[in-house]
C-alpha positions as CSV (number, residue, x, y, z in Angstrom):
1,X,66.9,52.3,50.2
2,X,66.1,55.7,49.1
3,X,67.5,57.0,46.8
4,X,69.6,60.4,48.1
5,X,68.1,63.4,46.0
6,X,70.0,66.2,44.6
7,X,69.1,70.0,46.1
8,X,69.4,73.8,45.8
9,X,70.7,74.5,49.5
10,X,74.8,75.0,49.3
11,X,76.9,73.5,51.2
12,X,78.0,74.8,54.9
13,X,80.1,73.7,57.3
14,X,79.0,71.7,60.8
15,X,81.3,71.6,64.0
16,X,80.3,68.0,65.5
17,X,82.2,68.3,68.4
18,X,79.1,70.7,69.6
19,X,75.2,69.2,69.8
20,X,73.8,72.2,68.0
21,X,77.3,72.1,65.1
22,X,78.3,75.5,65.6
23,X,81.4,76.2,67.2
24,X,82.0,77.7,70.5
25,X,85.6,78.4,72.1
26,X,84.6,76.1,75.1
27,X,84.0,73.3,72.6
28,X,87.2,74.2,70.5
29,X,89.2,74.5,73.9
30,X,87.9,70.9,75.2
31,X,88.9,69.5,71.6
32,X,92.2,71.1,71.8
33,X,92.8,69.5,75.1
34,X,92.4,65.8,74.3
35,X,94.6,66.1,71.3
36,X,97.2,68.0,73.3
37,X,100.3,66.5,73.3
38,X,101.2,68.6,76.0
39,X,98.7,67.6,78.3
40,X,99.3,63.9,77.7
41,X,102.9,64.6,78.9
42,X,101.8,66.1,82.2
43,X,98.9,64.0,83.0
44,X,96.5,66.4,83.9
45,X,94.5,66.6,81.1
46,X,91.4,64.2,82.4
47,X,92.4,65.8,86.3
48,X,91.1,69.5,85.1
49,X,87.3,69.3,85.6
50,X,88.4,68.3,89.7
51,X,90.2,71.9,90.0
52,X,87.1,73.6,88.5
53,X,85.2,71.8,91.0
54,X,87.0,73.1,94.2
55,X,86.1,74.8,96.9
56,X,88.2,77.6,96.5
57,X,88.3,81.3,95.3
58,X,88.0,81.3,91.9
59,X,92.0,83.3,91.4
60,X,93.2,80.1,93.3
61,X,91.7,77.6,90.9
62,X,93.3,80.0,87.7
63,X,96.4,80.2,89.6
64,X,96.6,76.0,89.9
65,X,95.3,75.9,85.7
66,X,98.0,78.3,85.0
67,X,100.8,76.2,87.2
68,X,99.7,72.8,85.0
69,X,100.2,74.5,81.8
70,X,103.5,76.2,83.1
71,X,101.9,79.7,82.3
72,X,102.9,81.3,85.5
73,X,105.6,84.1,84.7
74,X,108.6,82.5,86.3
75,X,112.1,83.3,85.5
76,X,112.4,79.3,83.6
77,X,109.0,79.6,81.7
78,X,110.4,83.5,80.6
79,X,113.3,82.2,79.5
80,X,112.2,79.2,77.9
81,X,109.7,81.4,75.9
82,X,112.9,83.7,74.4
83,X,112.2,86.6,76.5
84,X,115.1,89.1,76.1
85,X,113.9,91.4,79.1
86,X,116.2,91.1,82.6
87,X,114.5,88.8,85.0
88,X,115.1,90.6,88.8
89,X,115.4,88.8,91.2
90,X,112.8,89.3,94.0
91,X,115.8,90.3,96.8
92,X,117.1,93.5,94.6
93,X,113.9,94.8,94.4
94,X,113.7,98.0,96.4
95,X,110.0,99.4,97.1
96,X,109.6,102.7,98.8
97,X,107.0,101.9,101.1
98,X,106.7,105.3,102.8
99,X,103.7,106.3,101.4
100,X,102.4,103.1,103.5
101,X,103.1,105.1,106.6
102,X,101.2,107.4,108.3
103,X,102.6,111.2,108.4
104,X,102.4,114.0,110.7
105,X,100.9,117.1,109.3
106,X,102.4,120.3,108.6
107,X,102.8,122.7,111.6
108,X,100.2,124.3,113.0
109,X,97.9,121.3,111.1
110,X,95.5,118.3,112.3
111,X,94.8,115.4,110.7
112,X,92.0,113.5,110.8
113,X,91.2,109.9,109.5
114,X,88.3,108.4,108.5
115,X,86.8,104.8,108.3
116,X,83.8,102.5,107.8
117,X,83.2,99.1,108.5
118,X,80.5,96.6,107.7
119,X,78.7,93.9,109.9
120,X,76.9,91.8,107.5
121,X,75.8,89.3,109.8
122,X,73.9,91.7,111.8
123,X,73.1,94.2,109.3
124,X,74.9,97.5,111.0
125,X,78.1,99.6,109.7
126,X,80.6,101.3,111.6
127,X,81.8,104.9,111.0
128,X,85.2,106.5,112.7
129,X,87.3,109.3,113.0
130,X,90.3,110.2,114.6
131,X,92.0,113.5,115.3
132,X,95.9,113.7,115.8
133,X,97.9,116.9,115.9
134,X,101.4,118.1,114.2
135,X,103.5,116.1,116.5
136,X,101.5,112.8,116.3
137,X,99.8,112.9,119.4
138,X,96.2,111.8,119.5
139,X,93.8,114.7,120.6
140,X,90.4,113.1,120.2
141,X,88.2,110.2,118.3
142,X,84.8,109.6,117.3
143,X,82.5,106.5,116.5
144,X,79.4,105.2,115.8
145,X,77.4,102.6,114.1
146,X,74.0,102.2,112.4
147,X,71.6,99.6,111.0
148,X,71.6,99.2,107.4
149,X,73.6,97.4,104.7
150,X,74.9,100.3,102.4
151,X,77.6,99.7,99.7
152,X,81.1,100.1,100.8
153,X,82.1,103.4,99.0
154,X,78.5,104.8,100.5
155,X,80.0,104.4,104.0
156,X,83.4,105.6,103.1
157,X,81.3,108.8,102.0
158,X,79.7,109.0,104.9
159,X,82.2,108.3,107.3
160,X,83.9,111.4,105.8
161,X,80.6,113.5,106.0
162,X,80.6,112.5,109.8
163,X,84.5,113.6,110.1
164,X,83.9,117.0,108.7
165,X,80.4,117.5,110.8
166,X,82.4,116.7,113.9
167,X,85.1,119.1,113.2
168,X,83.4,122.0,112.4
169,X,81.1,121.6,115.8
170,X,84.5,121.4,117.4
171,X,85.3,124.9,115.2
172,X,88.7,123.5,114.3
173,X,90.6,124.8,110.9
174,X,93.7,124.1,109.2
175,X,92.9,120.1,109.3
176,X,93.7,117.6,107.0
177,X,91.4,114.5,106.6
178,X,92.6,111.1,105.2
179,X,90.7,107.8,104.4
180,X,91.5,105.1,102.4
181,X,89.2,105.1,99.8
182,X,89.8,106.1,96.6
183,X,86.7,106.8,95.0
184,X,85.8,109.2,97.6
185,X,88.9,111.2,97.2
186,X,88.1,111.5,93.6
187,X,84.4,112.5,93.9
188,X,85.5,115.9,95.8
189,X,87.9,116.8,92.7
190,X,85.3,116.0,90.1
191,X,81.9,117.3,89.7
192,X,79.6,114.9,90.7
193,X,76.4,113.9,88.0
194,X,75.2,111.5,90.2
195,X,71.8,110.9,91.9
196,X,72.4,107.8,93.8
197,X,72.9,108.0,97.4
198,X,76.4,108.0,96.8
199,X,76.4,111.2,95.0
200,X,74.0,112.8,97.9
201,X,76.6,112.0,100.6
202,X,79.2,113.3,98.4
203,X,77.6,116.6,97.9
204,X,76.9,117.3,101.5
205,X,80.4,117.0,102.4
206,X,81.6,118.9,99.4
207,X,79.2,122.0,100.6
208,X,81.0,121.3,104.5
209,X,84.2,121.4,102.9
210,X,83.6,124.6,100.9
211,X,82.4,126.2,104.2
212,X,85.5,125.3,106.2
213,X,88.3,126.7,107.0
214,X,91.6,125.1,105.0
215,X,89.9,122.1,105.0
216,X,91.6,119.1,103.0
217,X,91.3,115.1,102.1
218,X,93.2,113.6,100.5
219,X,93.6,109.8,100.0
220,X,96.0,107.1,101.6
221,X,97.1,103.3,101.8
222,X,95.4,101.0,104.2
223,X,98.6,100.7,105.9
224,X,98.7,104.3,106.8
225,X,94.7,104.1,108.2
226,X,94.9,101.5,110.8
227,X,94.0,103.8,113.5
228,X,91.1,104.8,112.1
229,X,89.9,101.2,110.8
230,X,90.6,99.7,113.7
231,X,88.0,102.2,115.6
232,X,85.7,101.5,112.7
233,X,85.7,97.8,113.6
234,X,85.1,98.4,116.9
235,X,82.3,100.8,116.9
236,X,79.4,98.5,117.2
237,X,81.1,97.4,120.8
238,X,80.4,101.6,122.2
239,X,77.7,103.5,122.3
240,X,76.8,105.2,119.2
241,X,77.7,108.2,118.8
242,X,80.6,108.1,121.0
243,X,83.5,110.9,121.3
244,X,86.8,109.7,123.5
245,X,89.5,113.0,124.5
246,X,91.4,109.5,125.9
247,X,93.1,106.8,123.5
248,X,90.1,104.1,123.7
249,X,91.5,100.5,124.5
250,X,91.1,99.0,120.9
251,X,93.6,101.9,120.0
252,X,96.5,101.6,121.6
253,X,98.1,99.0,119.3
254,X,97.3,101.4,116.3
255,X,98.4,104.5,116.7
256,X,101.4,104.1,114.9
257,X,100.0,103.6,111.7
258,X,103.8,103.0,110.9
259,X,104.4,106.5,111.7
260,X,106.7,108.6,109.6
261,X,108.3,112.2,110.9
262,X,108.1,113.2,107.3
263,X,104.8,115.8,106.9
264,X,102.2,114.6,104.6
């Protein structure tokens, strides 16, 4: 046997649950978990790697790790944790869900809502608008669809640079348009820096804006833009461009939007 020779090199430490000795948090984390007490109680410890392995959406399989540590933020695992903080219960909850609704507009206002839709599987997007007047009633709506695969807030964009092109060729003021998309909304409040196609569309409907007439956007909930995405969705089914002065059969069921007498 050799004999072990002294040396200059200090000392430093090795992790040997890892091949290369370092630590890593997965390492520390797998370590942790067979010597968990806690995870021998429940049973689950060895079960983990088969949630990992689902088929699922990835919040799904955090939601089912989360329920096998008892992490989720019940009332028992708040309480059991010596959170002083009122648990409500879900039934005295009161929401105000009226900005889910659509609104009339102010008298002597139209409102006008905008949507886009993509087709993947055949590579085309849908664009809509539709025009309703102070008291609700629909007045007109216009669709169309193209080939391409742009990104979603591109077609937002342009389904609001469509909108406002068809409105001024109808020479209509005082209207209000709404979509559903956020960024949008905020690129006509902000200056736009931006020389992606994104900040092109924007730009041309910020220029039709400024040209117009007390012309407005502003942005709303889903909820309140079902006409308008449902005549999105359909597009690719009419000819593109199409204008209807009648409610269009995929409309019908939509123009409610959950509609609220309150003006926007």
């Amino acid at each position: 046997m050799e004999e072990l020779r002294e040396t200059n090199n200090p000392d430093f430490w090795v992790w040997h649950y890892s091949k290369s000795g370092k630590y890593t948090v997965k390492s520390g984390y797998w370590v942790g978990l067979e010597n968990s007490s806690l995870s021998e109680e429940n049973g689950v410890a060895r079960e983990w790697g088969k949630i990992w392995n689902l088929q699922v959406p990835p919040k799904v399989k955090h939601f089912l790790w989360r329920a096998t540590r008892n992490c989720l933020p019940v009332r028992a695992s708040l309480q059991r944790k010596g959170k002083k903080k009122k648990v409500v219960h879900p039934n005295s909850i009161s929401v105000d869900t009226s900005c889910k609704r659509w609104h009339k507009p102010p008298a002597s206002f139209l409102k006008c809502n905008t949507d886009a839709a993509l087709f993947t599987s055949s590579n085309r997007f849908g664009l809509s608008g539709v025009l309703r007047d102070e008291n609700g009633e629909f007045i007109a709506c216009r669709m169309q669809h193209n080939a391409g695969n742009p990104a979603v807030k591109e077609c937002e964009a342009l389904a609001l640079l469509q909108a406002i092109t068809w409105i001024k060729e109808m020479e209509l003021a005082n209207v209000i348009f709404e979509l559903d998309a956020k960024n949008v909304v905020d690129a006509i409040k902000n200056p736009i820096d931006d020389d992606t196609k994104f900040g092109s569309i924007a730009r041309q409907f910020k220029s039709l804006l400024n040209q117009g007439v007390l012309l407005s956007v502003q942005f709303v909930y889903r909820q309140a833009n079902a006409a308008a995405h449902a005549l999105a969705r359909a597009a690719h089914l009419y000819a593109s461009p199409s204008t209807y002065f009648e409610i269009p059969h995929c409309l019908i069921e939509h123009l409610d939007d959950g509609c609220s007498s309150l003006h926007a």
